[in-house]
C-alpha positions in Angstrom: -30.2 62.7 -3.1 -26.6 63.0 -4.5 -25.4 61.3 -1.1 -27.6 58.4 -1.2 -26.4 58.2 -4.6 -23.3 57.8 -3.4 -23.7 55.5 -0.7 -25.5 52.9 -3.1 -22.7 53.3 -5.5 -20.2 52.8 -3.0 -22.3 49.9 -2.0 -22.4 47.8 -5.4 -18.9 48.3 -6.1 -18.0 46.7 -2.4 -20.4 44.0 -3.1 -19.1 43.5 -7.2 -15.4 43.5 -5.2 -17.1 41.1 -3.0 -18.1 39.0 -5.6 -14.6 38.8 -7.7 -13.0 38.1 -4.4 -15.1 35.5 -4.0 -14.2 34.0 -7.7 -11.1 33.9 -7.3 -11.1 31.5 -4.0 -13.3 29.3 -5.8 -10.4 28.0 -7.9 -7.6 28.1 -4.9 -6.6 24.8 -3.5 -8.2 25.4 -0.3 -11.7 25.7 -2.4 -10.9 23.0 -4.7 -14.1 21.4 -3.5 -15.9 24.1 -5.7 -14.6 23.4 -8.6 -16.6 21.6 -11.2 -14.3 20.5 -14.1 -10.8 19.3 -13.0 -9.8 18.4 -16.8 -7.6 21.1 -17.0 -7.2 22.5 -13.4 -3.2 23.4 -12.5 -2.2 22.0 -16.2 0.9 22.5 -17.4 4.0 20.8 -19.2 7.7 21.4 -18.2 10.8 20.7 -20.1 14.2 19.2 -18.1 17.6 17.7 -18.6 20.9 17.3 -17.9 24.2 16.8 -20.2 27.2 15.5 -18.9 30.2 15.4 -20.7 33.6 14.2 -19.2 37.5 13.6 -20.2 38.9 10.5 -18.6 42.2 8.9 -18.8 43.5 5.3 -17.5 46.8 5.6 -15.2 47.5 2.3 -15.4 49.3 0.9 -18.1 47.7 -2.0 -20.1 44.0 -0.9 -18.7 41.8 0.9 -21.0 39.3 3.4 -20.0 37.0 1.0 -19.4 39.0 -1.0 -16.7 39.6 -4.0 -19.0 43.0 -5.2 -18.9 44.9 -5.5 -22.4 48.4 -6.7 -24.2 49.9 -3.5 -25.4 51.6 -5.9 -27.5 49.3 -8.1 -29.1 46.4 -4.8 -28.9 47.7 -1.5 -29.6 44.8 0.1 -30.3 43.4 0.0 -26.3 42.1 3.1 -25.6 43.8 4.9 -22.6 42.1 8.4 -22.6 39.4 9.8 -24.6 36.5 12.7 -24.3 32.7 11.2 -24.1 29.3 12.0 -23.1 28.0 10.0 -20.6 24.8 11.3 -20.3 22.8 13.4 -22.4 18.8 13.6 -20.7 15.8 15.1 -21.8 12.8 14.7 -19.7 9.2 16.3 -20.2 6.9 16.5 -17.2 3.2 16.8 -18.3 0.6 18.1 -15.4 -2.4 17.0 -16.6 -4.2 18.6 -13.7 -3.7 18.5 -9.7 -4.0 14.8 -9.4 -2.5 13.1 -12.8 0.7 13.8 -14.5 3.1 12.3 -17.0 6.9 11.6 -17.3 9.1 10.7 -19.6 13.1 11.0 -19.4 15.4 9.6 -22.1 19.7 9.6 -22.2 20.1 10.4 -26.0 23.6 9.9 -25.0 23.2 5.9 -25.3 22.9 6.4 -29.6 26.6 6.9 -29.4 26.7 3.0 -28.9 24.0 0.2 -28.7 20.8 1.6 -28.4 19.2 -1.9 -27.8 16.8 -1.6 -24.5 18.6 1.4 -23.8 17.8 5.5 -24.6 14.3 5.7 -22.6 14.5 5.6 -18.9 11.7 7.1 -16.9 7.9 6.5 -18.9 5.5 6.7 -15.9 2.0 8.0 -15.3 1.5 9.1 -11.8 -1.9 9.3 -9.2 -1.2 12.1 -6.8 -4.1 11.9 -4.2 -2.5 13.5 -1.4 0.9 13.1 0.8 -0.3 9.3 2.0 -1.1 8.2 -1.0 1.0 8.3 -4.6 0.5 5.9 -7.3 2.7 5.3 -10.6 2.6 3.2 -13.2 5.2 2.3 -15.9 8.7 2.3 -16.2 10.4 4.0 -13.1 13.3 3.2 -10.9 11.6 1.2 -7.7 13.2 3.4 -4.4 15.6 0.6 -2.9 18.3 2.8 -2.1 19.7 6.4 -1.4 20.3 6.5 -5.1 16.7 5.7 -6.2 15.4 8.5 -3.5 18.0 11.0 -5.0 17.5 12.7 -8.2 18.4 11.3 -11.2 19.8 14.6 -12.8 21.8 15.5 -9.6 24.9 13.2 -9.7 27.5 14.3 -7.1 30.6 12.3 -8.0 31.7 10.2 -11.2 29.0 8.0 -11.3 26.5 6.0 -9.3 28.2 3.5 -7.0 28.9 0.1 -8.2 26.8 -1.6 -6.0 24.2 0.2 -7.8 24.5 -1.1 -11.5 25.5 -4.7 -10.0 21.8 -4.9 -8.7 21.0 -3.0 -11.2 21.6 -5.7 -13.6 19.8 -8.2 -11.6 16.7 -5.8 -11.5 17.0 -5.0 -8.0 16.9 -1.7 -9.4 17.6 1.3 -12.0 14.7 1.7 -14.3 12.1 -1.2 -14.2 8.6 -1.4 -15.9 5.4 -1.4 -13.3 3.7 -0.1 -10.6 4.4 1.6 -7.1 2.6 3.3 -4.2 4.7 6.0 -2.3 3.5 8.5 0.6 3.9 9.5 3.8 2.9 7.6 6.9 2.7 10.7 9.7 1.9 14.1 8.9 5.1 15.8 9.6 6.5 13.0 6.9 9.1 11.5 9.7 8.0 8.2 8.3 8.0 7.2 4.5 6.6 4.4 2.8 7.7 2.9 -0.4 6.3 -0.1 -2.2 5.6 -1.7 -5.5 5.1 -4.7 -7.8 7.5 -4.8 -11.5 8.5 -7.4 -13.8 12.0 -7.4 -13.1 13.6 -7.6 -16.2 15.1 -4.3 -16.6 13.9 -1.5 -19.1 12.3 -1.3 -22.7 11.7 -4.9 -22.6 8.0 -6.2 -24.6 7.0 -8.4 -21.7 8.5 -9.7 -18.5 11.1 -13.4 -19.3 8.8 -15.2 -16.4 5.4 -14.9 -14.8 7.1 -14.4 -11.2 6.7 -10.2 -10.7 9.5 -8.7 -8.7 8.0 -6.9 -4.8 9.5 -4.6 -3.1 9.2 -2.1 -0.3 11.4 0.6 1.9 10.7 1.8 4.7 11.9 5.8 6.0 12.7 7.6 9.2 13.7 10.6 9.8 15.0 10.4 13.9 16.6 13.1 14.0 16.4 16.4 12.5 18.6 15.9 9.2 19.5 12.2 10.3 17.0 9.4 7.8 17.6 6.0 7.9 15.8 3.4 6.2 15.2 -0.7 5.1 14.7 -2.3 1.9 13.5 -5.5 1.1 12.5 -7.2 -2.0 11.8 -10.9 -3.7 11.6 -11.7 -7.4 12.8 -13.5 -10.4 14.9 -13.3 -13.5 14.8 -15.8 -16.7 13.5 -18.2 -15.0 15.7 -18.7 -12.2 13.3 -19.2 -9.5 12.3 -16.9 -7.0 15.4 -14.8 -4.7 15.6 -11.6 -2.5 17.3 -8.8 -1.6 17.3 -6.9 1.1 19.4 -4.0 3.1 19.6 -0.7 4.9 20.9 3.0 4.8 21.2 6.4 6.5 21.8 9.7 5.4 22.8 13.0 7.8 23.4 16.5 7.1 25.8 18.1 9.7 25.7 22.1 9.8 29.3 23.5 11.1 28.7 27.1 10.4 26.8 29.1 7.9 29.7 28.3 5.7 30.5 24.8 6.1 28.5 21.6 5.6 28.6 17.9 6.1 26.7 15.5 4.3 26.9 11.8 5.1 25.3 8.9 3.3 26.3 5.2 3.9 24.3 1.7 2.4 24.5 -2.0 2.9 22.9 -4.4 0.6 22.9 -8.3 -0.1 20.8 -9.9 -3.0 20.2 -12.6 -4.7 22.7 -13.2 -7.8 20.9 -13.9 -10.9 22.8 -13.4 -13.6 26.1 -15.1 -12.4 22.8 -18.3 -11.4 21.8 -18.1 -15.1 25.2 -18.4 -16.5 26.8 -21.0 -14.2 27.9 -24.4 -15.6 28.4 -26.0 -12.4 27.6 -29.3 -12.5 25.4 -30.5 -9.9 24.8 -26.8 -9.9 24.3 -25.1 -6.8 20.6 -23.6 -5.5 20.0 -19.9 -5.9 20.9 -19.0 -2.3 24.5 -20.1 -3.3 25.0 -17.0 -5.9 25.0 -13.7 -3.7 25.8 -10.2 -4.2 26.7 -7.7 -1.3 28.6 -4.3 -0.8 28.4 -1.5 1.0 29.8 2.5 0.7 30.6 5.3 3.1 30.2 8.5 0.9 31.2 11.7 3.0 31.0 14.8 1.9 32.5 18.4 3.0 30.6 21.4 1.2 31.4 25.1 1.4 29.3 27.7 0.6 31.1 30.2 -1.3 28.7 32.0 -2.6 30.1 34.4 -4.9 28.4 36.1 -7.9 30.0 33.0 -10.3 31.7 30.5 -7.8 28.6 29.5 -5.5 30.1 26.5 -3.4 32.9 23.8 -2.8 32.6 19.8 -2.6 34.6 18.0 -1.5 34.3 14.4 -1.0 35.9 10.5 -1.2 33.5 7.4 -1.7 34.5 4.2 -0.5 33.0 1.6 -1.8 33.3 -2.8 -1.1 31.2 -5.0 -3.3 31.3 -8.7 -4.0 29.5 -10.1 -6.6 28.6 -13.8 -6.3 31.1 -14.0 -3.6 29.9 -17.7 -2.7 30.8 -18.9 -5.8 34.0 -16.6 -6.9 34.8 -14.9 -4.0 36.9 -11.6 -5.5 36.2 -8.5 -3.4 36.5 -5.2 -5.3 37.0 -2.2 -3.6 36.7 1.4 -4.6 37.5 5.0 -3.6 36.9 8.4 -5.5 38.2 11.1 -3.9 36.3 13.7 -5.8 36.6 18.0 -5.9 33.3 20.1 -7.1 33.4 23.2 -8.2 29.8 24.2 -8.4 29.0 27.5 -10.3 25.0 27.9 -10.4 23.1 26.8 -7.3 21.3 23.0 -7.1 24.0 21.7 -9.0 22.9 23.7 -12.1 26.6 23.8 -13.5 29.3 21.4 -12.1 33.6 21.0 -12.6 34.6 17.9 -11.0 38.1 16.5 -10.8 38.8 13.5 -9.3 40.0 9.7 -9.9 38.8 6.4 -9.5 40.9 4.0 -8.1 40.2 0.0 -8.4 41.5 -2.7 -5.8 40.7 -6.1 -6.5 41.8 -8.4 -4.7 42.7 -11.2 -7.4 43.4 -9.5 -10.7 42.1 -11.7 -13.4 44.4 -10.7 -16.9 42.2 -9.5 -19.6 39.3 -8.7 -18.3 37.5 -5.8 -16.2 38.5 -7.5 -12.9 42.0 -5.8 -12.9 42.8 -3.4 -10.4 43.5 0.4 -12.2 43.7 4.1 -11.6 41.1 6.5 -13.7 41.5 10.1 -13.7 38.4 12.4 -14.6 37.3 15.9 -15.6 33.5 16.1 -15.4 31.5 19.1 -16.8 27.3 18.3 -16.0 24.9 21.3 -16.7 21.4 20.6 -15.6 18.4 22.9 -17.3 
């Protein structure tokens, strides 16, 4: 009697092990299906940021730190070298559950000067159905570029290229308010599809200046292993100028030399329609659209060692290149740009960062009191992401 006891014992707890096992599949994601409330399933909220604070100093005499020429004479009080913060980012990522989730990023850096349409960057609610299919909706930067595919936090040299903020400014890109559609187009994610619809007006603006809504769309390829290249193309509008487009390419490659030493290569070409310089001309009979162009293009290599010691984890070094014309059909003035750049990286995923380096300016008519004057900027650049 004691051993049938047993054996039925034994029995129940097997089946009541059974049974928990069985619970706890329910809620994995290859059960999801069993599931029956989602409000709450995978929810969770994340904090993020990064500060970057930098020393910079002009090395050209009669250039401020900004790059504006100025009379020593007649103003004594240009600024040749100073300490700032450049950026200063909080961002809070909300989970809401496995499909919705929140973002919002904001530089608290930009209260240091006018905060007008400026502090809040990313405010975006995205749709996650699976790898094909991503949806967001609010203010985001649209992915036209390596530097819209990048992240925003990780920022391997002084700045963003120029080409960036000049299309930037004509709402080819940085942070626009509206919606976009992201996924992949195979399984194995060799081919990437980006596209979306956004007023085109830059950030924290009420409304959009026109009814015309910016499109855009990039398409990804990975052809090699570590070796993407990929097309962007876009049309819109800003203040009324009637409707323009932009449109270019890029490619990215990471070379492995040894377990030690690393290449990274990343090159762009744009060309786009000119709004602002269109908005502001005085030309009289003024020209159409198509006559006020931007284009550039940069070669940014990169040489990374892996140190990897307890405090010292690796070694950049790197020199951007950079051409850019803006409205070159009207006021053709090429600048060019090169930033040879040394990284000192101290926590892995560029957690803590030293960089030293200097931006030098080359234009090719220097126009006297103003930013078009060619200059030498030297930099020390302290960023700590958390």
């Amino acid at each position: 009697m004691r051993n049938y006891l047993l054996i039925l014992l034994t029995g129940l707890q097997l089946l009541c092990l059974f049974g928990t096992a069985q619970q706890r599949d329910e809620t994995s994601l290859t059960h999801a299906d069993t599931v029956t409330n989602f409000s709450a399933f995978n929810r969770s909220l994340a904090f993020a940021g990064v500060l970057q604070t930098r020393y910079v100093a002009s090395l050209t005499k009669g250039v401020d730190v900004n790059g504006k020429n100025f009379d020593p004479a007649a103003d004594p009080k240009g600024i040749r070298n100073t300490f700032l913060v450049k950026r200063a980012r909080v961002m809070i990522k909300a989970n809401i559950n496995d499909h919705f989730s929140a973002n919002i990023l904001a530089n608290l850096a930009d209260f240091n000067g006018n905060a007008s349409n400026k502090v809040l960057e990313n405010a975006y609610i995205k749709y996650s159905l699976n790898k094909y299919f991503n949806v967001q909706a609010g203010q985001f930067r649209p992915f036209f570029g390596i530097e819209d595919a990048l992240a925003v936090d990780i920022i391997r040299t002084l700045d963003f290229s120029n080409q960036y903020y000049a299309f930037g400014k004509n709402g080819w890109q940085s942070f626009q308010v509206g919606l976009s559609v992201f996924g992949h187009i195979t399984p194995d994610g060799r081919w990437k599809y980006f596209a979306g619809v956004y007023n085109g007006n830059n950030r924290n603006q009420s409304t959009d200046d026109d009814d015309t809504k910016n499109l855009y769309a990039r398409l990804e390829t990975t052809i090699a292993p570590n070796f993407t290249v990929a097309a962007n193309a876009g049309t819109g509008s800003l203040g009324g100028s009637g409707t323009g487009n932009a449109w270019g390419g890029d490619a990215t490659a990471k070379i492995d030399l040894s377990s030690k030493w690393h290449i990274l290569l990343m090159g762009e070409y744009k060309s786009g329609s000119d709004f602002i310089a269109y908005n502001s001309s005085s030309l009289t009979p003024k020209p159409g659209l198509s006559q006020f162009r931007t284009q550039g293009f940069y070669f940014f290599p990169t040489i990374r060692y892996e140190y990897k010691r307890p405090r010292v984890r690796a070694i950049e070094f790197s020199s951007r290149y950079e051409y850019l014309e803006e409205n070159y059909k009207q006021n053709k003035n090429p600048r060019q740009t090169i930033i040879p750049n040394v990284s000192l990286i101290f926590a892995d995923n560029f957690y803590a960062v030293l960089q030293l380096g200097i931006a030098i300016d080359l234009y090719k008519n220097d126009i006297p009191l103003t930013t078009a004057y060619s200059s030498n900027l030297a930099y020390a650049q302290l960023q700590i992401r958390f």
